[in-house]
LODREN-525481 format. One record per residue (C-alpha): residue in one letter; x, y, z. Coordinates in Angstrom, 1 decimal. Example, Ala and Ser with C-alpha at 12.3 -4.5 7.8 and 13.67 -1.06 7.14 Angstrom:
2
@r = A X = 12.3 Y = -4.5 Z = 7.8 .
@r = S X = 13.7 Y = -1.1 Z = 7.1 .
// end
This chain:
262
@r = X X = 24.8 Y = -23.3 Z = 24.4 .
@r = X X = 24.6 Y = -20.7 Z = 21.7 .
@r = X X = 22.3 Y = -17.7 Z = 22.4 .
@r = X X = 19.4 Y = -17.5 Z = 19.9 .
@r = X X = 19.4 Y = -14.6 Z = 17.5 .
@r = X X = 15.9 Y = -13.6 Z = 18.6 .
@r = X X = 14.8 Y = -14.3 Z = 22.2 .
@r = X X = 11.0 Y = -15.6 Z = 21.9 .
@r = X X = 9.3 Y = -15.0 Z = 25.3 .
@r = X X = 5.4 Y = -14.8 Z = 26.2 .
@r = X X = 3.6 Y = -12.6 Z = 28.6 .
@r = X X = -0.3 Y = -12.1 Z = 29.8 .
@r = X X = -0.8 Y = -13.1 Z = 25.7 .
@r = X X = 1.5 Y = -11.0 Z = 24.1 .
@r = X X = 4.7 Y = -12.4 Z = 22.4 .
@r = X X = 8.2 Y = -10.8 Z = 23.1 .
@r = X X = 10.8 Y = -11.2 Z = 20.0 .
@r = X X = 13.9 Y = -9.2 Z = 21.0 .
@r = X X = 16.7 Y = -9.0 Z = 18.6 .
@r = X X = 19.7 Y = -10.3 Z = 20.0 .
@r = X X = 23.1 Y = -9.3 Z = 17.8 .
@r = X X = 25.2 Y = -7.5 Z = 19.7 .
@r = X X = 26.4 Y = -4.3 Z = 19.7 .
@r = X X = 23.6 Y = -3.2 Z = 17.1 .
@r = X X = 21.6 Y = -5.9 Z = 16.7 .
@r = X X = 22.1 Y = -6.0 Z = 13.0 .
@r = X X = 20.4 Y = -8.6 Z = 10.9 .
@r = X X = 21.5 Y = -11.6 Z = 9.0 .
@r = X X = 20.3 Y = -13.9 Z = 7.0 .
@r = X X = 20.7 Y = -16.2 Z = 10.5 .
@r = X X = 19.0 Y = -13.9 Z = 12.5 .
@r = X X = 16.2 Y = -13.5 Z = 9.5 .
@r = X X = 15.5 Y = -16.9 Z = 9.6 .
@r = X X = 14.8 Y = -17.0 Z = 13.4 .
@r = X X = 12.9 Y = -14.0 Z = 13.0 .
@r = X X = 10.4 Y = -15.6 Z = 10.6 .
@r = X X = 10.2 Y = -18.5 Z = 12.6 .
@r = X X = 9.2 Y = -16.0 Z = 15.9 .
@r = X X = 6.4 Y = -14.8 Z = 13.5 .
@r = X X = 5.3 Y = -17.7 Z = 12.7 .
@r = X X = 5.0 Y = -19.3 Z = 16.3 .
@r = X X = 3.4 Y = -16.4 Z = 17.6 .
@r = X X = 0.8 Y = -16.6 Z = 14.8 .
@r = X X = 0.4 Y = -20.3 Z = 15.2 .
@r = X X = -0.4 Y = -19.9 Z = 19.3 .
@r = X X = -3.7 Y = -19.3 Z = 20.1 .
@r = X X = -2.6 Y = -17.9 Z = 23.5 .
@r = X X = -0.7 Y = -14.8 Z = 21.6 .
@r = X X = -3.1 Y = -11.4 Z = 20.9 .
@r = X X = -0.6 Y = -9.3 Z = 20.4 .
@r = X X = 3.6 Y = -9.6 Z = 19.4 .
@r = X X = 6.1 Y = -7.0 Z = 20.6 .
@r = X X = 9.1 Y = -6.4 Z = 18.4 .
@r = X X = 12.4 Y = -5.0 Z = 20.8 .
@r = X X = 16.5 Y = -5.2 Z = 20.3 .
@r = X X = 18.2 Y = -6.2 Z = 23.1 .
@r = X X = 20.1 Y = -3.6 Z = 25.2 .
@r = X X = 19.4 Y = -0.4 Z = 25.8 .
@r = X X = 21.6 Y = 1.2 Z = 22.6 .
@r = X X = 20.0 Y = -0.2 Z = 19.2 .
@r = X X = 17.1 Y = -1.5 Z = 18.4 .
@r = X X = 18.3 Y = -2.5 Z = 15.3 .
@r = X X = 20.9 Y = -0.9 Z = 12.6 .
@r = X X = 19.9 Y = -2.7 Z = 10.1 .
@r = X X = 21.9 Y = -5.3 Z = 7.6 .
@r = X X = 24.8 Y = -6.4 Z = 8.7 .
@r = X X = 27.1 Y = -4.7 Z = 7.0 .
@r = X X = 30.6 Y = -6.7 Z = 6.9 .
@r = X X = 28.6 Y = -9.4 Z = 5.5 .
@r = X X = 26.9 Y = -7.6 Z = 2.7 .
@r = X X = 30.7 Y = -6.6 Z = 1.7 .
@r = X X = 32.3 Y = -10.3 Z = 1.6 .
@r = X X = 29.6 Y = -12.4 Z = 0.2 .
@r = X X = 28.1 Y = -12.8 Z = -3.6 .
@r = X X = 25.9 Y = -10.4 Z = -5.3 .
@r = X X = 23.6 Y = -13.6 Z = -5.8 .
@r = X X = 23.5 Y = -14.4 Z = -2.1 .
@r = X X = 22.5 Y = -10.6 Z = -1.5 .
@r = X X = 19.9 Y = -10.6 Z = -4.0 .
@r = X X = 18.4 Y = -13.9 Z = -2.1 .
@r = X X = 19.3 Y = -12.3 Z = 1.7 .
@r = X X = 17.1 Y = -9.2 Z = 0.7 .
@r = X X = 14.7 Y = -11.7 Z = -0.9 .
@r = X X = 13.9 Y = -13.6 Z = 2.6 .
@r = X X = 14.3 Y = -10.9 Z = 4.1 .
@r = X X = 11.4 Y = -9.0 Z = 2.6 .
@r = X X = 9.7 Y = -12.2 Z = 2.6 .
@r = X X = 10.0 Y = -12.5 Z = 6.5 .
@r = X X = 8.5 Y = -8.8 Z = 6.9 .
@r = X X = 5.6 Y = -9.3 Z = 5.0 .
@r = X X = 4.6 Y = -12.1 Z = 7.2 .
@r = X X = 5.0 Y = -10.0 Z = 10.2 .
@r = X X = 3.1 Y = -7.6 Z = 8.3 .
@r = X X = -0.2 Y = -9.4 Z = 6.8 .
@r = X X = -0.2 Y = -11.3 Z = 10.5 .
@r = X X = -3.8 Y = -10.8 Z = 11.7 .
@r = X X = -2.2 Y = -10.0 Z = 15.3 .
@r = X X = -1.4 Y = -6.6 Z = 16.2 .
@r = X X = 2.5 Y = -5.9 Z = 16.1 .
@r = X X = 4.1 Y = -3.1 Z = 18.2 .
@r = X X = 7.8 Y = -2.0 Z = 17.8 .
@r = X X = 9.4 Y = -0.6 Z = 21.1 .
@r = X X = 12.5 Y = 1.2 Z = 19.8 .
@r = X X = 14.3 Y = 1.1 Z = 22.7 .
@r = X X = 17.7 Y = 2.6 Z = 20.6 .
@r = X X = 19.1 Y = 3.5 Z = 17.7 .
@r = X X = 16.5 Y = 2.4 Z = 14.4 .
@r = X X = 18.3 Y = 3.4 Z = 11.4 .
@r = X X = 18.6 Y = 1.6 Z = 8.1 .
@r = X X = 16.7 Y = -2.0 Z = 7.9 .
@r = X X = 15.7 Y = -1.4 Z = 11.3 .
@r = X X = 13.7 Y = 1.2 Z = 10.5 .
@r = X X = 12.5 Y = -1.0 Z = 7.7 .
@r = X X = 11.7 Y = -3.7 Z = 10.5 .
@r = X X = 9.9 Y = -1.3 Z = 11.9 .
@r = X X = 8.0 Y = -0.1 Z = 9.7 .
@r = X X = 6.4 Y = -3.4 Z = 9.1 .
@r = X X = 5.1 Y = -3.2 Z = 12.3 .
@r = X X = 1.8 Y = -1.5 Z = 12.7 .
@r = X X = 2.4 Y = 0.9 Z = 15.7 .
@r = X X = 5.9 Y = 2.4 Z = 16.9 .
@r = X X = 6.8 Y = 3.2 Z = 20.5 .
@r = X X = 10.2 Y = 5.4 Z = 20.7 .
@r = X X = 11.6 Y = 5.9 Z = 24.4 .
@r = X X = 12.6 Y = 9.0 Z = 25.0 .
@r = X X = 16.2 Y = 10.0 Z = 24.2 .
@r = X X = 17.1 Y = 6.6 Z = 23.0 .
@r = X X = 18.4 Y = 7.6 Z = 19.5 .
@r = X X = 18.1 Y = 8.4 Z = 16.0 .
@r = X X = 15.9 Y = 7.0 Z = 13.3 .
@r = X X = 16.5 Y = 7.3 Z = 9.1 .
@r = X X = 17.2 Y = 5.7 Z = 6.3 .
@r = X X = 20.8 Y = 6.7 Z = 5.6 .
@r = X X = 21.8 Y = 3.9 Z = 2.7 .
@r = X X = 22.5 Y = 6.4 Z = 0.6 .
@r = X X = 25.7 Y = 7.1 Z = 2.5 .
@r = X X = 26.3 Y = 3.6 Z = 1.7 .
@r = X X = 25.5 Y = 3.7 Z = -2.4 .
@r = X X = 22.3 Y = 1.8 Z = -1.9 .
@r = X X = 18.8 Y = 2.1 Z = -1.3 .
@r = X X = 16.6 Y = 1.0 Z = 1.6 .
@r = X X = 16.2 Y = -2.7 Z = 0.3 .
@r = X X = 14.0 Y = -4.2 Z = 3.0 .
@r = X X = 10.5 Y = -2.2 Z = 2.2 .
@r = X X = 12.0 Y = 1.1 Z = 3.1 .
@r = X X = 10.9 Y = 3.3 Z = -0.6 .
@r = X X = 7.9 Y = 1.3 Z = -0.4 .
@r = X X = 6.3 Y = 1.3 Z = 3.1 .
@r = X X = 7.9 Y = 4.7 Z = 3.9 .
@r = X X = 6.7 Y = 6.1 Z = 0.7 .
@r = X X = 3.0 Y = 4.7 Z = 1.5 .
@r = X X = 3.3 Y = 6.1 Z = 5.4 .
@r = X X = 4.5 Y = 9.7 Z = 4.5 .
@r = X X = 3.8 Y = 10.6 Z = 1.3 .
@r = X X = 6.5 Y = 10.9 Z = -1.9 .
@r = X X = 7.5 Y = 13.9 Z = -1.3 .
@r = X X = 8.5 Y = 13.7 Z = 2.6 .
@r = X X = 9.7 Y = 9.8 Z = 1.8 .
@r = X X = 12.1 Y = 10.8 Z = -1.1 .
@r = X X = 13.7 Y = 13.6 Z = 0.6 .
@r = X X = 14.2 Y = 11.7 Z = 3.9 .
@r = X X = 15.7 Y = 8.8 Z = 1.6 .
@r = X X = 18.1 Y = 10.8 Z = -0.9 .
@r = X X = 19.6 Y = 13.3 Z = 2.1 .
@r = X X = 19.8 Y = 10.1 Z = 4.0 .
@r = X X = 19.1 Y = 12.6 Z = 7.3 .
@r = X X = 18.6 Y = 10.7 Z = 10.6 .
@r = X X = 16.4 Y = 12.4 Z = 13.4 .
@r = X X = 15.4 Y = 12.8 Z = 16.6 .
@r = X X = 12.3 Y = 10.5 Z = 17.9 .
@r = X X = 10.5 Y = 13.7 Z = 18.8 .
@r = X X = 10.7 Y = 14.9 Z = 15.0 .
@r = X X = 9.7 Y = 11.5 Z = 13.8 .
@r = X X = 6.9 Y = 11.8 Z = 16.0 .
@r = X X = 5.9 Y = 15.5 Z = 14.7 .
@r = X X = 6.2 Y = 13.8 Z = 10.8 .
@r = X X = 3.8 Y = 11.0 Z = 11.7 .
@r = X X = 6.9 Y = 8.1 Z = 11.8 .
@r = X X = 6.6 Y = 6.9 Z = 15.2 .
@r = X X = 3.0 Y = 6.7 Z = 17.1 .
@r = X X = 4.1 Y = 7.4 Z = 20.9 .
@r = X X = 7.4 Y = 8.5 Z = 22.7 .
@r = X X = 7.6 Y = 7.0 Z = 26.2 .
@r = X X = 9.8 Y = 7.9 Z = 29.1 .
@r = X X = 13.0 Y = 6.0 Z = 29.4 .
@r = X X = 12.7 Y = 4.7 Z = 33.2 .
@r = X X = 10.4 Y = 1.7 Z = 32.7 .
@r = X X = 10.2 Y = 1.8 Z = 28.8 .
@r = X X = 9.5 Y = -2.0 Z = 28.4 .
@r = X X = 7.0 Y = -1.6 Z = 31.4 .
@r = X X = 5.0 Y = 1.1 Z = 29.9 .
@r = X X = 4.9 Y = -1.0 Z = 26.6 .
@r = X X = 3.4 Y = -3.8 Z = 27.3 .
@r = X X = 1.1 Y = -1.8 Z = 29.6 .
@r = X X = -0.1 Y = -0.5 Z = 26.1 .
@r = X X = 0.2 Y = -3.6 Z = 24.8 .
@r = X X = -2.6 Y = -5.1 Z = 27.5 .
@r = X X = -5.1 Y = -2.9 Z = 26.5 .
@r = X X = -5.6 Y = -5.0 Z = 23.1 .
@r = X X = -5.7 Y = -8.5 Z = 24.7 .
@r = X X = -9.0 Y = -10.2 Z = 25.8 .
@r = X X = -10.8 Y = -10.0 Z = 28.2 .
@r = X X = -9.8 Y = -5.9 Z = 27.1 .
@r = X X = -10.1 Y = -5.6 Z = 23.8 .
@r = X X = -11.4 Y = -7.9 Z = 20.8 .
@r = X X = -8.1 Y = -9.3 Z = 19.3 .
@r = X X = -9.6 Y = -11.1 Z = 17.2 .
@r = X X = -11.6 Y = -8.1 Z = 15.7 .
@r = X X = -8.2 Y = -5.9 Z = 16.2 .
@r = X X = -6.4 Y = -8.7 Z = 13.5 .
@r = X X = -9.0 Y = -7.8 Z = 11.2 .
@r = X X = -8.9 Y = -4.7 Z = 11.0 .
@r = X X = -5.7 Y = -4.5 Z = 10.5 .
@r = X X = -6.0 Y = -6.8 Z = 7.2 .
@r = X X = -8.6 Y = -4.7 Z = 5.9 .
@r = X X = -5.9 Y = -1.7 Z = 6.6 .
@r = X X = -3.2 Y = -3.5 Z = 4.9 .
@r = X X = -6.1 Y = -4.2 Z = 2.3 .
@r = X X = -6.5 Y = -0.7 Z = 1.7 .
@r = X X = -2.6 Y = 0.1 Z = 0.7 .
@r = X X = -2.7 Y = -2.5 Z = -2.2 .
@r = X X = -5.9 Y = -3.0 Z = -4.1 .
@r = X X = -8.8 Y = -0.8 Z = -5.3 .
@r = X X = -11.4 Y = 1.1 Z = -3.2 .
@r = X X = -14.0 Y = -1.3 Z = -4.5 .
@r = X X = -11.5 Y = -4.2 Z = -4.1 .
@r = X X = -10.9 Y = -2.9 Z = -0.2 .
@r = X X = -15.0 Y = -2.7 Z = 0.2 .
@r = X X = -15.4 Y = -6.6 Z = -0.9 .
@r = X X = -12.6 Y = -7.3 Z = 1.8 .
@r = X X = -14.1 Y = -5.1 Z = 4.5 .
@r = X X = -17.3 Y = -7.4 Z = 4.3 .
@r = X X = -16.1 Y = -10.6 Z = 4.5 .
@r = X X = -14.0 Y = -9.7 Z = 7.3 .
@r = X X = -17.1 Y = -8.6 Z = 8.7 .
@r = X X = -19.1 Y = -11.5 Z = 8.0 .
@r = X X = -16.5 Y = -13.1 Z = 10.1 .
@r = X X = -16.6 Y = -11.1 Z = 12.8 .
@r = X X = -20.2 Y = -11.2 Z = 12.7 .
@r = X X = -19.9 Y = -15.0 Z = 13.1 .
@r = X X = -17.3 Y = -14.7 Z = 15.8 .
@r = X X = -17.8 Y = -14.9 Z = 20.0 .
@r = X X = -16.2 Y = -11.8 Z = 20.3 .
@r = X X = -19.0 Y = -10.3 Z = 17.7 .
@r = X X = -21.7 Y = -11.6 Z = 19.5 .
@r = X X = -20.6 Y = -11.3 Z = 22.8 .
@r = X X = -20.0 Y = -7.4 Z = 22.1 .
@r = X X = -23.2 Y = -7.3 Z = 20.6 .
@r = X X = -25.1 Y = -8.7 Z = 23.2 .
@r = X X = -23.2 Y = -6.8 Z = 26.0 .
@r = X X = -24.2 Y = -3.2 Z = 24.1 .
@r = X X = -27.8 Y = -4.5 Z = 24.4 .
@r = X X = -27.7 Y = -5.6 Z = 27.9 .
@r = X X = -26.0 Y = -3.0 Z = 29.0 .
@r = X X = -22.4 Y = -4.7 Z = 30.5 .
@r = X X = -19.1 Y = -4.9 Z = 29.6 .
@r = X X = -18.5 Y = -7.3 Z = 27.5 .
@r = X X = -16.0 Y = -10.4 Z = 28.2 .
@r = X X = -14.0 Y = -10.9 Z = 25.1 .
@r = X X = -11.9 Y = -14.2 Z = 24.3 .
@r = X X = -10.2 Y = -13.2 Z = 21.2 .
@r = X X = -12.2 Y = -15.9 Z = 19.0 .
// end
């Protein structure tokens, strides 16, 4: 039996997808494809608060496109590969459910993209480098690299990082605002879905979590009076929700409320 491309596993409500390519879990068009049907399961399943995106090993989390592809096939089937494959990140992206990126390696090129569709990045310590270094390649980061980076770090900071095509430590990544967290090595995984628990009912709202994130994602593409419409209908929603009226009612009588992520 083959091995799937991305491993789908679920634990205490939080959705695993590991890369599985080896040696650098580079992406493919394959790969894509099981990735954006990962997303979409884990959206679909009630039971998932929260998805955690890994590579398999302890070397890469991901190096990005696969390279000996990109050099055999068409320019049109490149143009549609980078198509999906921005298609398949945005879905991770605009996925009301939190998403977490352990980089448990080496996240250079599209995996940095990957990862920066992600909404929080946890490095381990040591691990490896992170960049964007398709320049060295006579291209540009094609899977929402100039964009998201661009948006995250400002134009100046992005462009430079981009045109030198400089990888870094995870502990200068973490200084420039590019990775959230750096945890120790022993027990990586363990320490990341530790964090991960703390946004899954009965801990944390999920359900309130997934909407703020939209109104974040909100905020990157639309005007400020746009953003304000969004921010209120989310509300009303959460205002209709269990979790807003159970948090509501637990303020006021004075317990900890019991969240159910609905």
């Amino acid at each position: 039996m083959t091995e799937p491309l991305v491993r789908y596993t679920k634990q205490d409500g939080i959705a695993i997808l590991e890369l599985n390519n080896p040696p650098a879990n580079c992406y493919t068009y394959e790969l894509m494809r099981e990735l954006d049907e990962a997303i979409l399961d884990a959206r679909m399943d009630e039971s998932v608060h929260v998805l955690v995106l890994r590579g398999a090993g302890d070397k890469f989390f991901c190096a990005g496109a696969d390279i000996k592809m990109l050099a055999t096939v068409s320019p049109q089937y490149k143009y549609y590969f980078c198509l999906h494959a921005n298609e398949t990140l945005n879905r991770l992206e605009h996925t009301p459910k939190l998403v977490i990126a352990a980089l448990n390696g080496h996240t250079v090129g599209g995996g940095l993209e990957v990862a920066l569709a992600c909404d929080i990045r946890i490095a381990r310590r040591g691990a490896g480098k992170i960049g964007l270094p398709e320049i060295t390649l006579g291209v540009l980061p094609g899977t929402g690299g100039t964009q998201r980076l661009t948006r995250l770090l400002g134009k100046g900071r992005a462009m430079e990082m981009m045109v030198t095509g400089r990888t870094m430590e995870f502990e200068e990544a973490l200084e420039i605002g590019l990775i959230h967290h750096i945890f120790e090595s022993d027990g990586f995984m363990d320490r990341v879905l530790e964090y991960a628990r703390q946004f899954v009912p009965p801990n944390k709202a999920a359900f309130a979590v997934g909407r703020i994130k939209r109104a974040v994602q909100v905020a990157d593409e639309t005007s400020f009076i746009g953003g304000l419409c969004v921010e209120r209908e989310l509300q009303q929603q959460l205002f209709l929700s269990h979790d807003g009226r159970e948090g509501l009612t637990a303020w006021v009588e004075k317990r900890t409320p019991r969240f159910t992520g609905q």
